[in-house]
mmCIF entry with sequence, helices, sheets and N, C-alpha, C, O atoms, coordinates in Angstrom:
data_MODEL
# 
_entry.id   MODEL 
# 
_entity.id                         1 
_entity.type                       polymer 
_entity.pdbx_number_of_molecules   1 
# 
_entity_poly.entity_id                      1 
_entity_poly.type                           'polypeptide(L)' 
_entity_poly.nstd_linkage                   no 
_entity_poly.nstd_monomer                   no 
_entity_poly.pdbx_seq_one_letter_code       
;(UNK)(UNK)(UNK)(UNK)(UNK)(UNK)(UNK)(UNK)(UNK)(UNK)(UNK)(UNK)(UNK)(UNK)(UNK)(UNK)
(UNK)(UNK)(UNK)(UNK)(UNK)(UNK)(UNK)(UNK)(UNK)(UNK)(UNK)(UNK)(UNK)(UNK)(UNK)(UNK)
(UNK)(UNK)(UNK)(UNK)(UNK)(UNK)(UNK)(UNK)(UNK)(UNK)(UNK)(UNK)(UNK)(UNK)(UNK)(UNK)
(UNK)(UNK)(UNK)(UNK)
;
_entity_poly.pdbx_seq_one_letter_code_can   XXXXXXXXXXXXXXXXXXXXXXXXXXXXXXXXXXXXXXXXXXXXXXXXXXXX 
_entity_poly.pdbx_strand_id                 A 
# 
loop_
_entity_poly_seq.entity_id 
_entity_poly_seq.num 
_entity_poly_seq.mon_id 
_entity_poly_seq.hetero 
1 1  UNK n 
1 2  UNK n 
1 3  UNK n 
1 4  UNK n 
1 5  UNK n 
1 6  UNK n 
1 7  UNK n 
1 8  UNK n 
1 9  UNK n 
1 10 UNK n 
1 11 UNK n 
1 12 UNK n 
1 13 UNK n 
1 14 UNK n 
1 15 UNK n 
1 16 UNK n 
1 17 UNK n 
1 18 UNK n 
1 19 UNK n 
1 20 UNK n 
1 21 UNK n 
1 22 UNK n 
1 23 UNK n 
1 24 UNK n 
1 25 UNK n 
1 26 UNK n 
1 27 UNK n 
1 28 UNK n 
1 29 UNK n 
1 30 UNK n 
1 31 UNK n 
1 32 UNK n 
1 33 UNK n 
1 34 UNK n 
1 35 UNK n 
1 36 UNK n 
1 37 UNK n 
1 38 UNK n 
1 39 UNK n 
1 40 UNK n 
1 41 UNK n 
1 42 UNK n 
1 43 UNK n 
1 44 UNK n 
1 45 UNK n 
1 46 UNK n 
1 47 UNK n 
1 48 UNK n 
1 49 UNK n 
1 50 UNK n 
1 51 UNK n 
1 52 UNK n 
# 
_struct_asym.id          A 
_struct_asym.entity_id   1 
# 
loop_
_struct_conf.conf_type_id 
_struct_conf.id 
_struct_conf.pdbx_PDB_helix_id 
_struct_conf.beg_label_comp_id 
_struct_conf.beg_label_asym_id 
_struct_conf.beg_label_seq_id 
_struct_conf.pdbx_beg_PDB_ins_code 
_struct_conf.end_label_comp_id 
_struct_conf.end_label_asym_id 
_struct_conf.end_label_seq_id 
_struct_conf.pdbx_end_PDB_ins_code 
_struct_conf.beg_auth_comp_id 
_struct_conf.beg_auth_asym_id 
_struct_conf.beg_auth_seq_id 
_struct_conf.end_auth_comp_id 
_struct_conf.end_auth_asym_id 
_struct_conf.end_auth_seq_id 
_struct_conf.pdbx_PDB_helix_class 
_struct_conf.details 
_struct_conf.pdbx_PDB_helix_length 
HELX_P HELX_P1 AA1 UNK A 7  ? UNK A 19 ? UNK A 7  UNK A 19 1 ? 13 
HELX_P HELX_P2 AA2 UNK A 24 ? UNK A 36 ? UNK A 24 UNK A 36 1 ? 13 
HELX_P HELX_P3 AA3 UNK A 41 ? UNK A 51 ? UNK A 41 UNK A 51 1 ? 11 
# 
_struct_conf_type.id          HELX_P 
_struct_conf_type.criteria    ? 
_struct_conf_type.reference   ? 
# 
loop_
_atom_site.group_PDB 
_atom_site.id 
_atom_site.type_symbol 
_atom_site.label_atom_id 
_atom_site.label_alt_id 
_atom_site.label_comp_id 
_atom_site.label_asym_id 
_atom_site.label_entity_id 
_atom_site.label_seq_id 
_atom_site.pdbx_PDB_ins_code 
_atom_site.Cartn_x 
_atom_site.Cartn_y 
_atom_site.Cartn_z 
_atom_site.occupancy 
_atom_site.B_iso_or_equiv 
_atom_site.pdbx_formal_charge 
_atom_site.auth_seq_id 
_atom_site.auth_comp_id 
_atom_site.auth_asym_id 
_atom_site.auth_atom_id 
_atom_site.pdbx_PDB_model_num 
ATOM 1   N N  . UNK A 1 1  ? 24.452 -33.231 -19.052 1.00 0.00 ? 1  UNK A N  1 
ATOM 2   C CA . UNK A 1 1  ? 24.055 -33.919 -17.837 1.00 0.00 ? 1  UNK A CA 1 
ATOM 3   C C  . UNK A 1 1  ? 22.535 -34.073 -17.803 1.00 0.00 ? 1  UNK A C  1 
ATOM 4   O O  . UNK A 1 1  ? 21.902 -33.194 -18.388 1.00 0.00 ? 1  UNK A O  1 
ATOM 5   N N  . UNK A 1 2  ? 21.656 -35.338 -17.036 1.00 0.00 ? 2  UNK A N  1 
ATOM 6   C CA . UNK A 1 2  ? 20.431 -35.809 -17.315 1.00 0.00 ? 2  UNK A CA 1 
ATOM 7   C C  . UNK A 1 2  ? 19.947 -35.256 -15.901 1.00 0.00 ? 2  UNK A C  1 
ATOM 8   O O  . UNK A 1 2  ? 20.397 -35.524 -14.787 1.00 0.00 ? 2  UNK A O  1 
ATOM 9   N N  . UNK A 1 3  ? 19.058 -34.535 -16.207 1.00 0.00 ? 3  UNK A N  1 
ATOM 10  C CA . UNK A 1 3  ? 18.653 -34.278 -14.346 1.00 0.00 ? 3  UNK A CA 1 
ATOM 11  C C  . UNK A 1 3  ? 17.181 -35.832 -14.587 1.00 0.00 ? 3  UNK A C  1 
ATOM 12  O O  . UNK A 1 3  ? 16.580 -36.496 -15.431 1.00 0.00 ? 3  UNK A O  1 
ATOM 13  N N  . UNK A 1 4  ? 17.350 -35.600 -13.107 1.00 0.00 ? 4  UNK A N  1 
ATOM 14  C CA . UNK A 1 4  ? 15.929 -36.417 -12.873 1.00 0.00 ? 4  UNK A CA 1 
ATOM 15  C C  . UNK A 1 4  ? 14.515 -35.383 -13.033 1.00 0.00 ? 4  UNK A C  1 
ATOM 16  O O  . UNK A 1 4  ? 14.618 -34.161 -12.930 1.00 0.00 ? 4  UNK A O  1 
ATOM 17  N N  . UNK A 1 5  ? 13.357 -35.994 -13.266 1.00 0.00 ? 5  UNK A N  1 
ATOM 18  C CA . UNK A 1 5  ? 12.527 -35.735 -13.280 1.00 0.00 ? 5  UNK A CA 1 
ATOM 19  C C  . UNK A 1 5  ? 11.740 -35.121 -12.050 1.00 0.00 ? 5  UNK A C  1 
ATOM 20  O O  . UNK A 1 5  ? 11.512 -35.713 -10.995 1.00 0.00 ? 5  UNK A O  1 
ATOM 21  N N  . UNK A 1 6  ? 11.349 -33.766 -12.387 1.00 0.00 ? 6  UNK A N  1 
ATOM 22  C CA . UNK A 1 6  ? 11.077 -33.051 -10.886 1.00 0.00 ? 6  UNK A CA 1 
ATOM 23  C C  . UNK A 1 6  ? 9.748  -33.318 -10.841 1.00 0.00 ? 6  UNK A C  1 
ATOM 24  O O  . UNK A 1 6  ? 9.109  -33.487 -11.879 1.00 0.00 ? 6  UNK A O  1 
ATOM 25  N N  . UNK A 1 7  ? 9.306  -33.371 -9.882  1.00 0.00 ? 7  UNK A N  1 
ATOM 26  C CA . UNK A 1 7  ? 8.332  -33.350 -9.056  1.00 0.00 ? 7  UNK A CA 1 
ATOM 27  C C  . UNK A 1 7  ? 6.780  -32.737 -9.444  1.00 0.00 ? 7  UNK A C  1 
ATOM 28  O O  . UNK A 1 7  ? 5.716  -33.219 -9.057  1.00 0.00 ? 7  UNK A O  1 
ATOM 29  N N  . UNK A 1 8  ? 6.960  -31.500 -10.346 1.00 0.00 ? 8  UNK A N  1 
ATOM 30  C CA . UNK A 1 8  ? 5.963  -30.967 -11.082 1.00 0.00 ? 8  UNK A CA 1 
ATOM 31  C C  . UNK A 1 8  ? 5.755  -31.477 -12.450 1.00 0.00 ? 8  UNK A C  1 
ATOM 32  O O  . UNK A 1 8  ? 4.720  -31.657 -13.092 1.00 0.00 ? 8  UNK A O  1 
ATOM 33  N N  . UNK A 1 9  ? 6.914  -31.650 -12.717 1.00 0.00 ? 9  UNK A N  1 
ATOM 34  C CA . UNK A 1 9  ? 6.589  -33.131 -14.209 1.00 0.00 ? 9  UNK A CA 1 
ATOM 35  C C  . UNK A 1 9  ? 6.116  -34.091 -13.954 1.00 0.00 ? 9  UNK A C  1 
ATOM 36  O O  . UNK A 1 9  ? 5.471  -34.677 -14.823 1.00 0.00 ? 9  UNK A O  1 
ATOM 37  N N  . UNK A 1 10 ? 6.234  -34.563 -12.822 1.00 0.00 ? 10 UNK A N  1 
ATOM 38  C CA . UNK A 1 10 ? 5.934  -36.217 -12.716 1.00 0.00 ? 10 UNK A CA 1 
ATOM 39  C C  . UNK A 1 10 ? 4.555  -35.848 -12.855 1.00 0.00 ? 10 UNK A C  1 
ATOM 40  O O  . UNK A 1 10 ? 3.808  -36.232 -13.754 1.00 0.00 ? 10 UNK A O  1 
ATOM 41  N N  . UNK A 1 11 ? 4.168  -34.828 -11.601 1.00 0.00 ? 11 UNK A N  1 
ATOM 42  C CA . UNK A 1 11 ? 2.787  -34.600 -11.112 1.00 0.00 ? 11 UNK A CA 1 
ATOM 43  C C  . UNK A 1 11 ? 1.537  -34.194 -12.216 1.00 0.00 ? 11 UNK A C  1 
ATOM 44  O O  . UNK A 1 11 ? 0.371  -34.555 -12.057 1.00 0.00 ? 11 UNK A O  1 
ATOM 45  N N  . UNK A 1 12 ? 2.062  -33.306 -13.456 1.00 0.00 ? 12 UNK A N  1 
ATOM 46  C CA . UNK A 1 12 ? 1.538  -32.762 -14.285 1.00 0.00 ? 12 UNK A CA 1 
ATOM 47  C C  . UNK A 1 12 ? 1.782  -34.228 -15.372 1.00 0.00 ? 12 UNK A C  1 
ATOM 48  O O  . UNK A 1 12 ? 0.886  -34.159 -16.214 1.00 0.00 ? 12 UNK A O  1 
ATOM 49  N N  . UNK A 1 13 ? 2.467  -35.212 -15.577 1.00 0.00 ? 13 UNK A N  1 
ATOM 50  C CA . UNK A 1 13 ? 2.294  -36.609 -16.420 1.00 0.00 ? 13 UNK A CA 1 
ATOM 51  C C  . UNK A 1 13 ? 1.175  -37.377 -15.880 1.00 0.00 ? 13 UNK A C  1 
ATOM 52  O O  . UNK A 1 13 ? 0.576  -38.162 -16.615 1.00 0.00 ? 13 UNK A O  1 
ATOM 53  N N  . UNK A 1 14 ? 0.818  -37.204 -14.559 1.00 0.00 ? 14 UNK A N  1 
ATOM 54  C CA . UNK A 1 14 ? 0.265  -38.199 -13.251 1.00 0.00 ? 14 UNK A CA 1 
ATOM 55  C C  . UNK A 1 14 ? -1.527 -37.667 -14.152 1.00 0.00 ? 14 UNK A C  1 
ATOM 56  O O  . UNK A 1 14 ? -2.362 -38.361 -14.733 1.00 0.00 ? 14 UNK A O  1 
ATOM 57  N N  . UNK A 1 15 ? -1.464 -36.058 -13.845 1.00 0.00 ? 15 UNK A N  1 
ATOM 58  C CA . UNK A 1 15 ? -2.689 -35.703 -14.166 1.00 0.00 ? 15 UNK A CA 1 
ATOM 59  C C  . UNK A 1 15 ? -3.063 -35.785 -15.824 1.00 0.00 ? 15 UNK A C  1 
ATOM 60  O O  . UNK A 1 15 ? -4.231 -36.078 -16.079 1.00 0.00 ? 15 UNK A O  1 
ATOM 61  N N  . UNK A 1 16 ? -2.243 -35.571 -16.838 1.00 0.00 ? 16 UNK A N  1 
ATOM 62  C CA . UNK A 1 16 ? -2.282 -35.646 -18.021 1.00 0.00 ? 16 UNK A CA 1 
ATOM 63  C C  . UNK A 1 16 ? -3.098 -37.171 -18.552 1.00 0.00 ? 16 UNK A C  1 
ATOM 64  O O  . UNK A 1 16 ? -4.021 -37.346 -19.348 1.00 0.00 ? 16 UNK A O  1 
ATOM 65  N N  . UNK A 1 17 ? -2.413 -37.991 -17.839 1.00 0.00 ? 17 UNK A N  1 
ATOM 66  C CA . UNK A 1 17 ? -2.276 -39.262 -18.267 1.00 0.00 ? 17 UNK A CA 1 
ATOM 67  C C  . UNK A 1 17 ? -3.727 -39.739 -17.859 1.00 0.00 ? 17 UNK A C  1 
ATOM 68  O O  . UNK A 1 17 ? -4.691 -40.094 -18.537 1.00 0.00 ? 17 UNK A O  1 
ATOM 69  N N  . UNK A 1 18 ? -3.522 -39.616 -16.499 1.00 0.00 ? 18 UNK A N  1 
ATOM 70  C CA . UNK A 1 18 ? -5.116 -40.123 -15.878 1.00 0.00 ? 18 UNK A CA 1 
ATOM 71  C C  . UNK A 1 18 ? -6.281 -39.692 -16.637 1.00 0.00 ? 18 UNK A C  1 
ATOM 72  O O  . UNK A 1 18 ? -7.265 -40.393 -16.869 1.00 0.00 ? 18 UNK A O  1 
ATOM 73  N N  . UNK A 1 19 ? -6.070 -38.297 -17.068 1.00 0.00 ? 19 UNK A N  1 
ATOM 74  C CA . UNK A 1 19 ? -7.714 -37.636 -17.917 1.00 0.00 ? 19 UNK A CA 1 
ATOM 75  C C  . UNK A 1 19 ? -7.519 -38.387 -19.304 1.00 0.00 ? 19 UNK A C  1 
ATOM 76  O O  . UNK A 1 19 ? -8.458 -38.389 -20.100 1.00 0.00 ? 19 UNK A O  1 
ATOM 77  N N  . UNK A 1 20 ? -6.352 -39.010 -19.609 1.00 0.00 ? 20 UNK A N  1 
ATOM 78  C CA . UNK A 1 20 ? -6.688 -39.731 -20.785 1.00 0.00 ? 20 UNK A CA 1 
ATOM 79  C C  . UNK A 1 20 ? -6.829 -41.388 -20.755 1.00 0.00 ? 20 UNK A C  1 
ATOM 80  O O  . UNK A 1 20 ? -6.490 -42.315 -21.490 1.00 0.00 ? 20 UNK A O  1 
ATOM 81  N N  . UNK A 1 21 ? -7.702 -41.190 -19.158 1.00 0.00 ? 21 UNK A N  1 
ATOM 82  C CA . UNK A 1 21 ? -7.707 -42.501 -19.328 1.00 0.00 ? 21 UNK A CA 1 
ATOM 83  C C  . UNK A 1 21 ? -6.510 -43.439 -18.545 1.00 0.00 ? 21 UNK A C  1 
ATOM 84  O O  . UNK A 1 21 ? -7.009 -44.113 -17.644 1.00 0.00 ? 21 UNK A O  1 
ATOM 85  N N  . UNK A 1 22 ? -5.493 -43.566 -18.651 1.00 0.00 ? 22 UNK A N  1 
ATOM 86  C CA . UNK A 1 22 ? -4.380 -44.024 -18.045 1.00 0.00 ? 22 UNK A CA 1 
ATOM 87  C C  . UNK A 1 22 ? -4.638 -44.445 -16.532 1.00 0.00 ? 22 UNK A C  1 
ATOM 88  O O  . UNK A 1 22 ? -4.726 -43.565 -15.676 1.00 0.00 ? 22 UNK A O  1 
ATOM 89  N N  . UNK A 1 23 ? -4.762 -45.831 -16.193 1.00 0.00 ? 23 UNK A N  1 
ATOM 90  C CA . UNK A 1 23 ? -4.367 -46.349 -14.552 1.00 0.00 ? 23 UNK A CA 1 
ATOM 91  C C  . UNK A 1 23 ? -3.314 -46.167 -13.895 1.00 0.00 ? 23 UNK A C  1 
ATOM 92  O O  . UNK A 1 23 ? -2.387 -46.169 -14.705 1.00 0.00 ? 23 UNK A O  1 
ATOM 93  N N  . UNK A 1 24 ? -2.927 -46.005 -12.832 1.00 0.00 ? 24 UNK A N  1 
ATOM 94  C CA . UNK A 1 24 ? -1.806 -45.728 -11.690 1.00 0.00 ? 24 UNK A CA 1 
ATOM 95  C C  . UNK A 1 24 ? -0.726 -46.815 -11.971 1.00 0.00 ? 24 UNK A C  1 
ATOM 96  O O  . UNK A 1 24 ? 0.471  -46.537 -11.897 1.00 0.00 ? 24 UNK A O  1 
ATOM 97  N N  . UNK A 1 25 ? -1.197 -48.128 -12.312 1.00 0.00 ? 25 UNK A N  1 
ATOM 98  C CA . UNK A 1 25 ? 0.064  -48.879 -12.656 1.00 0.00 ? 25 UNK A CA 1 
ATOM 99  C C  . UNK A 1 25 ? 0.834  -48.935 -13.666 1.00 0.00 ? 25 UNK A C  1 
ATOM 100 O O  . UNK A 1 25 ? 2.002  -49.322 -13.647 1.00 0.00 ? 25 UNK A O  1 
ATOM 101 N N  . UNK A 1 26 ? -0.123 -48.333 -15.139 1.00 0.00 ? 26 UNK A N  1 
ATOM 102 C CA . UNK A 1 26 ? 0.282  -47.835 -16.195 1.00 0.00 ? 26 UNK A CA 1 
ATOM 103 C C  . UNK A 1 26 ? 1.065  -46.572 -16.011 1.00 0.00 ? 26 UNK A C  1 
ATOM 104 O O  . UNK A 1 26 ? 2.139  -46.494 -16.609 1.00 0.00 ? 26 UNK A O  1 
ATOM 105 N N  . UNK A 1 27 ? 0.804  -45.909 -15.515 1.00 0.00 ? 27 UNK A N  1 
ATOM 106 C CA . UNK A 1 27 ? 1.337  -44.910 -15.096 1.00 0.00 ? 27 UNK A CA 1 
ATOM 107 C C  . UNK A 1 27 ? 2.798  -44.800 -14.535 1.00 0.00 ? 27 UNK A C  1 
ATOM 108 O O  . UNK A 1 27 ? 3.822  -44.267 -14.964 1.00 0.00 ? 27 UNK A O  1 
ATOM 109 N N  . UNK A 1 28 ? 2.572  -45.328 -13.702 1.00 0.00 ? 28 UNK A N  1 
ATOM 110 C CA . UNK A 1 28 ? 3.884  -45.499 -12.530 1.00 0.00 ? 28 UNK A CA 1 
ATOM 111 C C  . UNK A 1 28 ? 5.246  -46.230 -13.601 1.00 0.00 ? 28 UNK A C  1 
ATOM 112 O O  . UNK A 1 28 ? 6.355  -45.701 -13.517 1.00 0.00 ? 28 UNK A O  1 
ATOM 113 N N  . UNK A 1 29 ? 5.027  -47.574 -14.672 1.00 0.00 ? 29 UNK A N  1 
ATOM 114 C CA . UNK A 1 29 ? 5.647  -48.301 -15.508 1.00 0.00 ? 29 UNK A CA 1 
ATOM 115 C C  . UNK A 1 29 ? 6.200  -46.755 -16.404 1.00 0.00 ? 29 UNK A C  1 
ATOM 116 O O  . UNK A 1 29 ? 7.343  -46.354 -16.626 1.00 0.00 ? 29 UNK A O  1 
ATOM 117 N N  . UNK A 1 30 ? 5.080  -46.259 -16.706 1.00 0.00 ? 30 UNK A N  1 
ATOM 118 C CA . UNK A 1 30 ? 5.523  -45.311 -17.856 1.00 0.00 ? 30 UNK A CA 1 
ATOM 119 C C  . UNK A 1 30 ? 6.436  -44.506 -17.182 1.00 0.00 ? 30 UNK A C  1 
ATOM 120 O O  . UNK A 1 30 ? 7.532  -44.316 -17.709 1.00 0.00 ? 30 UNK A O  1 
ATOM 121 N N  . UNK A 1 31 ? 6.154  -43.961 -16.026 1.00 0.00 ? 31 UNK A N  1 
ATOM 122 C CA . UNK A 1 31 ? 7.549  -42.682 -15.406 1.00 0.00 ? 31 UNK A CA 1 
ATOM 123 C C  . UNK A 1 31 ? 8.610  -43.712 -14.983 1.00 0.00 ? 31 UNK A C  1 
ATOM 124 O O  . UNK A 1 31 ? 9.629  -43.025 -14.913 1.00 0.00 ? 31 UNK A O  1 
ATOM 125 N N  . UNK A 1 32 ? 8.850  -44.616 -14.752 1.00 0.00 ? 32 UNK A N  1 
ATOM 126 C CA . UNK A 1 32 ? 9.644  -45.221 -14.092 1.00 0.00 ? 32 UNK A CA 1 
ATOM 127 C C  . UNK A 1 32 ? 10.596 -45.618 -15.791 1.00 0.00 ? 32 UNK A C  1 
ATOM 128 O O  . UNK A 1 32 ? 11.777 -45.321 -15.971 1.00 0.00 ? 32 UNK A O  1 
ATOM 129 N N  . UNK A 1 33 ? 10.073 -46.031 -16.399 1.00 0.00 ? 33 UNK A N  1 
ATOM 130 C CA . UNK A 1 33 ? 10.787 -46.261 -17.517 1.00 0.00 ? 33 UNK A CA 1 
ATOM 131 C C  . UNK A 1 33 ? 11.456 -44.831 -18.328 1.00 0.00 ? 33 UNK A C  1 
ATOM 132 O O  . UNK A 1 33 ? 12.555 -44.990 -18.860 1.00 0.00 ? 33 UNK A O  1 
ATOM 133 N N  . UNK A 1 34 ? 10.890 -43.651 -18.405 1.00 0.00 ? 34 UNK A N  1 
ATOM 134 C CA . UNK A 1 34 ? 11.093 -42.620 -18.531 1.00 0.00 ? 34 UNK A CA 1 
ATOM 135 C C  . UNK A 1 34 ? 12.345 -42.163 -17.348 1.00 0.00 ? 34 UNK A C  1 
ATOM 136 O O  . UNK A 1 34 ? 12.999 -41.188 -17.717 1.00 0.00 ? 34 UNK A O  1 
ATOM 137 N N  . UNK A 1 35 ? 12.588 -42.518 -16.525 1.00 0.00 ? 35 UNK A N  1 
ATOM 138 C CA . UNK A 1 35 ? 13.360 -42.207 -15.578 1.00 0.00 ? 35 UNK A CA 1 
ATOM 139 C C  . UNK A 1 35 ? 14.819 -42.836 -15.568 1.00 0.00 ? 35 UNK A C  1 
ATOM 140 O O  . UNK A 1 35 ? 15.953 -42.513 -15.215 1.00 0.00 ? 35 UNK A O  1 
ATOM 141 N N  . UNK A 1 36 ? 14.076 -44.058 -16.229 1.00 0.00 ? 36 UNK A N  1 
ATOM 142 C CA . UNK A 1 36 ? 15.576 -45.050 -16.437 1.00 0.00 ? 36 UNK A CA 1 
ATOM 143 C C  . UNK A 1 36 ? 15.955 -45.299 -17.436 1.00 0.00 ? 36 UNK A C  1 
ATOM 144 O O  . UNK A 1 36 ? 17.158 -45.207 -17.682 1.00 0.00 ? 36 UNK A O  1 
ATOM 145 N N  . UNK A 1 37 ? 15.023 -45.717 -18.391 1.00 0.00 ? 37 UNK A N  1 
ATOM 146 C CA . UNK A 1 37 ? 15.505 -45.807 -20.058 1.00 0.00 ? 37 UNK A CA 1 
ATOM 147 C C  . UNK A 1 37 ? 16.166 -44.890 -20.330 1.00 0.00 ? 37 UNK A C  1 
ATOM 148 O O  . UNK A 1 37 ? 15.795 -43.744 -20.077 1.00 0.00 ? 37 UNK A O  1 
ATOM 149 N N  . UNK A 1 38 ? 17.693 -45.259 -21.111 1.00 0.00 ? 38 UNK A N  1 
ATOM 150 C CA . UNK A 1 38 ? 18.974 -44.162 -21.854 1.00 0.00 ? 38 UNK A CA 1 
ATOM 151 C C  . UNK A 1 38 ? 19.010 -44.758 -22.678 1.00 0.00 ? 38 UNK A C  1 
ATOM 152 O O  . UNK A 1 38 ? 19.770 -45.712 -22.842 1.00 0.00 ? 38 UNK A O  1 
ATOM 153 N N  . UNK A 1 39 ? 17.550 -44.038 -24.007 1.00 0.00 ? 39 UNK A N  1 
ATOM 154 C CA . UNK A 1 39 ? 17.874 -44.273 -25.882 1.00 0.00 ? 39 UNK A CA 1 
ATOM 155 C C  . UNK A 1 39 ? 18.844 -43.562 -26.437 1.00 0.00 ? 39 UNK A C  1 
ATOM 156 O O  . UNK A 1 39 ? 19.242 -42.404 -26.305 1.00 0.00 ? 39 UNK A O  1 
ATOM 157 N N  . UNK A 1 40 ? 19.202 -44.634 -27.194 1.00 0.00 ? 40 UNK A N  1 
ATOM 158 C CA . UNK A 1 40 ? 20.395 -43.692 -28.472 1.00 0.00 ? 40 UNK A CA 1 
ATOM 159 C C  . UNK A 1 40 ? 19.306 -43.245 -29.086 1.00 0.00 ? 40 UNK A C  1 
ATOM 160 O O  . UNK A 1 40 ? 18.098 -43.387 -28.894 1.00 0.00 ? 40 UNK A O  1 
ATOM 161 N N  . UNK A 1 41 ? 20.365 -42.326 -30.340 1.00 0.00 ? 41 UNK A N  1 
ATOM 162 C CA . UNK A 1 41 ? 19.699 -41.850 -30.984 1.00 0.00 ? 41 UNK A CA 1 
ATOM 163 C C  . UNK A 1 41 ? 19.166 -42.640 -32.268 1.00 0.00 ? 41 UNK A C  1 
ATOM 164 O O  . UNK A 1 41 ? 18.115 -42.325 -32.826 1.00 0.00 ? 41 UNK A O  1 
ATOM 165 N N  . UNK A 1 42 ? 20.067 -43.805 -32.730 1.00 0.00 ? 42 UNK A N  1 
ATOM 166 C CA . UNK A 1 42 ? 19.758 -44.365 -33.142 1.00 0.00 ? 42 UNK A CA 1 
ATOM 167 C C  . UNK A 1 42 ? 18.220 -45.487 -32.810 1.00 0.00 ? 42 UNK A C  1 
ATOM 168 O O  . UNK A 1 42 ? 17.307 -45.863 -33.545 1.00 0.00 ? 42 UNK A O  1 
ATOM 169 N N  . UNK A 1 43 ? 18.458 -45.661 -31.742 1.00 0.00 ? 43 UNK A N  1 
ATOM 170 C CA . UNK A 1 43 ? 16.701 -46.659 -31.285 1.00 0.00 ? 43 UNK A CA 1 
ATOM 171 C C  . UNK A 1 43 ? 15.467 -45.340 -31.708 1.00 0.00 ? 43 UNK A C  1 
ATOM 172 O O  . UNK A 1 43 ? 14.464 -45.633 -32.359 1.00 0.00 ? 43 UNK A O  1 
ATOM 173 N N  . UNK A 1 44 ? 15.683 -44.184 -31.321 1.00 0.00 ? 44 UNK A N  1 
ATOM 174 C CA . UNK A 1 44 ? 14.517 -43.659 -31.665 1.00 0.00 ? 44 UNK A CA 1 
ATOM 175 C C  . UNK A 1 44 ? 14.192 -43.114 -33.187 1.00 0.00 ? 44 UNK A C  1 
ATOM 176 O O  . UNK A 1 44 ? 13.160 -42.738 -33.743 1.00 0.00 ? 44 UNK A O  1 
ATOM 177 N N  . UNK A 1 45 ? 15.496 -43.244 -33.569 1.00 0.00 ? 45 UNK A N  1 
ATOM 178 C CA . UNK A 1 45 ? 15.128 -42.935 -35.343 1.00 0.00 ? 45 UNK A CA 1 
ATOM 179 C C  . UNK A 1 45 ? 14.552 -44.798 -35.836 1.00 0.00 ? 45 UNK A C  1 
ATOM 180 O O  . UNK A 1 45 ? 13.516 -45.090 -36.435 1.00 0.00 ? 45 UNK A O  1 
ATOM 181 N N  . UNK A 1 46 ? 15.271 -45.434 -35.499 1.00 0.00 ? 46 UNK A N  1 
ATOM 182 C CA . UNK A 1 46 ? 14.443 -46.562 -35.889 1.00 0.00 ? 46 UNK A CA 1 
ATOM 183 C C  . UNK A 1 46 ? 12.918 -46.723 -35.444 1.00 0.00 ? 46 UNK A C  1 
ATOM 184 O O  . UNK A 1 46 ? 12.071 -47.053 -36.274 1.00 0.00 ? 46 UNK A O  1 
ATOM 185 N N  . UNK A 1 47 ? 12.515 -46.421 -33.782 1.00 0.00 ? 47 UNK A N  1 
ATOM 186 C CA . UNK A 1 47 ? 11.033 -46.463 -33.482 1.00 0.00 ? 47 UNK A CA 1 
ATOM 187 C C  . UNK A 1 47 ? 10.202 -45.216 -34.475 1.00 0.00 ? 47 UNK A C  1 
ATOM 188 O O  . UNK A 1 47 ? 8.978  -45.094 -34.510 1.00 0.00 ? 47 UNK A O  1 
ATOM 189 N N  . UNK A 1 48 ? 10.936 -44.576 -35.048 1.00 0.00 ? 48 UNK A N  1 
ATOM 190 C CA . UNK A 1 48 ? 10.221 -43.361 -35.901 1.00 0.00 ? 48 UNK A CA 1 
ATOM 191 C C  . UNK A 1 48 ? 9.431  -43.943 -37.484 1.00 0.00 ? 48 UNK A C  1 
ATOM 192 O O  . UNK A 1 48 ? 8.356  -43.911 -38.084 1.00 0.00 ? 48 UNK A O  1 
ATOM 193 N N  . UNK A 1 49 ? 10.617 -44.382 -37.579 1.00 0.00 ? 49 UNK A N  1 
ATOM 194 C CA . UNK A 1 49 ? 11.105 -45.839 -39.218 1.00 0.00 ? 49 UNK A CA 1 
ATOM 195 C C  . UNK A 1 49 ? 9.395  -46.587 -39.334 1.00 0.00 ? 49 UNK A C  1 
ATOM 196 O O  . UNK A 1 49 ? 8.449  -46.515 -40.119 1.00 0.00 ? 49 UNK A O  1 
ATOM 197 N N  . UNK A 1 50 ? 9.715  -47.302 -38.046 1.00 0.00 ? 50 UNK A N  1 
ATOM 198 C CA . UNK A 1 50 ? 8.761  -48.444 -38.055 1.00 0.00 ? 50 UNK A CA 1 
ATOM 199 C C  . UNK A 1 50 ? 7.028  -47.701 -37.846 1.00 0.00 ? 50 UNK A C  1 
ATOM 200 O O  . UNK A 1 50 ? 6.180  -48.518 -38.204 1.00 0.00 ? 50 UNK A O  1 
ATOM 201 N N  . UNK A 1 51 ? 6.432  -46.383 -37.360 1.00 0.00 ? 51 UNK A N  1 
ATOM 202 C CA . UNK A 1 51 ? 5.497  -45.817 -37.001 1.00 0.00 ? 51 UNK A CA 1 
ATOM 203 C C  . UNK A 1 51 ? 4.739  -45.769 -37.873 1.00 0.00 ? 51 UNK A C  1 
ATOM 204 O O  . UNK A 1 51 ? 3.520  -45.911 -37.771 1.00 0.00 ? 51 UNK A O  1 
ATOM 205 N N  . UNK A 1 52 ? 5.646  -45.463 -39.314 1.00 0.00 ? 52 UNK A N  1 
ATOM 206 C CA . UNK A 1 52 ? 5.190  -44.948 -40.603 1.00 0.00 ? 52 UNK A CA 1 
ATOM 207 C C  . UNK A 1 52 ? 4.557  -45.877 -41.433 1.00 0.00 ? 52 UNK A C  1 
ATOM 208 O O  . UNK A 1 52 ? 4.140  -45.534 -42.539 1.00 0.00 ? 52 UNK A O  1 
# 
């Protein structure tokens, strides 16, 4: 089972992100997609494939 993303993750991504730079709308896209995107396992062995 997938829990949602609590509240101290989001908050601790919010601060992570920002000291590297990262804007609030970038931001917000990135958790929101993190929240909803369901990869196989297959899409992320291929995004691994292509990195290299």
């Amino acid at each position: 089972m997938v829990q949602d993303m609590t509240a101290a993750e989001a908050t601790n991504i919010i601060i992570r992100l920002t000291q590297e730079g990262w804007d609030a709308n970038k931001i917000n896209e990135f958790i929101v997609f993190i929240e909803t995107h369901k990869p196989s396992e297959d899409e992320a062995i291929n995004i691994l494939k292509n990195k290299n």
